[in-house]
Phi, psi and omega in degrees: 000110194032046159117326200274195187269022169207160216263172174289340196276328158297329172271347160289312176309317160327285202303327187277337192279318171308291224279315169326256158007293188282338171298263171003281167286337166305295179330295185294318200277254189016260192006282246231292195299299185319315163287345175319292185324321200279308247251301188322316208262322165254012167282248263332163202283298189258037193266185178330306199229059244269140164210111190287299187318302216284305168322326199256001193256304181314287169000279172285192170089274152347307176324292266218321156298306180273358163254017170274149178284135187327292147030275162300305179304329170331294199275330157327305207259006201276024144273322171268353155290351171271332177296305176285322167250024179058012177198167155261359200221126176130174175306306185263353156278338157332296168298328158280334152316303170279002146298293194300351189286318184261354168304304178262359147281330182298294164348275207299335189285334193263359181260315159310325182290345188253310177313350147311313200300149174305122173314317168332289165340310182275353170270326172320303183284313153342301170261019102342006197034026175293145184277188179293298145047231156334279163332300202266359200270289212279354208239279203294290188309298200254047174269325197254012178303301234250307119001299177307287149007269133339304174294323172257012153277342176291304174301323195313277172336298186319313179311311176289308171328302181298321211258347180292314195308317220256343169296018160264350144265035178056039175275020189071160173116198170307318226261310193295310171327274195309351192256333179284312163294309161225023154263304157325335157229043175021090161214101151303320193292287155012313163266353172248009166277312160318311161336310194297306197279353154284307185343284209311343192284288202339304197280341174307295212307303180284336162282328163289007204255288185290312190306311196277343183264329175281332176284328164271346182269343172272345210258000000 
């Protein structure tokens, strides 16, 4: 493929092994983060539903994940990433590292996306009696939809970041393409088709991202 050492049918493959990972692991950490976030905003002393214990046990936890480097964690977990898929190695064990890498993250984006909403609003709905609940369905999400958004075109990268990551244990995708093909057997050109071609996931990915967040923030 234009001189270098490897075919368009490997770089396709590469790109569905990326976007497979990033599917995946997006999905399971939502899962898990998105209430992480929620929990994060009304365990508060003075949030919806104040629970101090429960806030101070989530908290550091969060904490304490997102602040290990993908890197390290990759290697960290890999007796329980052998536990749950049986290798350590490959595309879908690729994936509980970068659950577990985007799960508090996604937590913390979605726990800033709700500290946006006015307060005013949540006391407005308070006094209107609305339950917590209520409060957070009909109130905080979809004030903070647009916001939300945004937070989770933010994961997304991060996620294509992690899987670039994760092709240095052979998890397959762009990242591995690029470190077996072309660091390893200095084809420079290699690396920078990959290169091109995350730029190119990315920026769709962060213009559909703004596009679709300027469009729930006008209606």
């Amino acid at each position: 493929m234009f001189g270098s050492s490897i075919d368009s049918s490997q770089l396709f493959e590469a790109l569905y092994q990326t976007l497979y990972m990033v599917t995946v692991s997006l999905i399971i950490g939502a899962i898990i983060g998105i209430p992480l976030g929620i929990l994060l905003v009304v365990t508060r002393k003075n949030g919806v539903w104040p629970n101090v214990v429960l806030h101070q046990i989530l908290n550091p936890i969060i904490n304490i994940l997102r602040s290990i480097p993908f890197i390290i964690l990759l290697i960290a977990i890999v007796p329980f990433t052998k536990l749950l898929v049986g290798t350590s190695i490959g595309t879908t064990a690729a994936i509980v590292p970068l659950t577990v890498y985007v799960a508090p993250y996604i937590a913390r984006l979605v726990e800033n996306s709700l500290l946006e909403v006015d307060d005013g609003i949540v006391e407005a709905a308070k006094a209107m009696g609305a339950s917590p609940i209520q409060i957070i369905w009909h109130f905080l999400l979809p004030e903070a939809l647009g916001s939300l958004i945004l937070a989770i075109t933010t994961a997304i990268i991060g996620l294509i970041g992690g899987t670039a990551m994760a092709g240095a244990v052979g998890g397959g995708g762009i990242g591995d393409l690029a470190l077996v093909y072309g660091y390893q057997r200095f084809d420079t050109l290699v690396i920078i088709i990959t290169v091109v071609v995350l730029v190119i996931i990315v920026q769709i990915i962060q213009s559909l991202g703004n596009y679709l967040s300027k469009k729930i923030r006008r209606n």
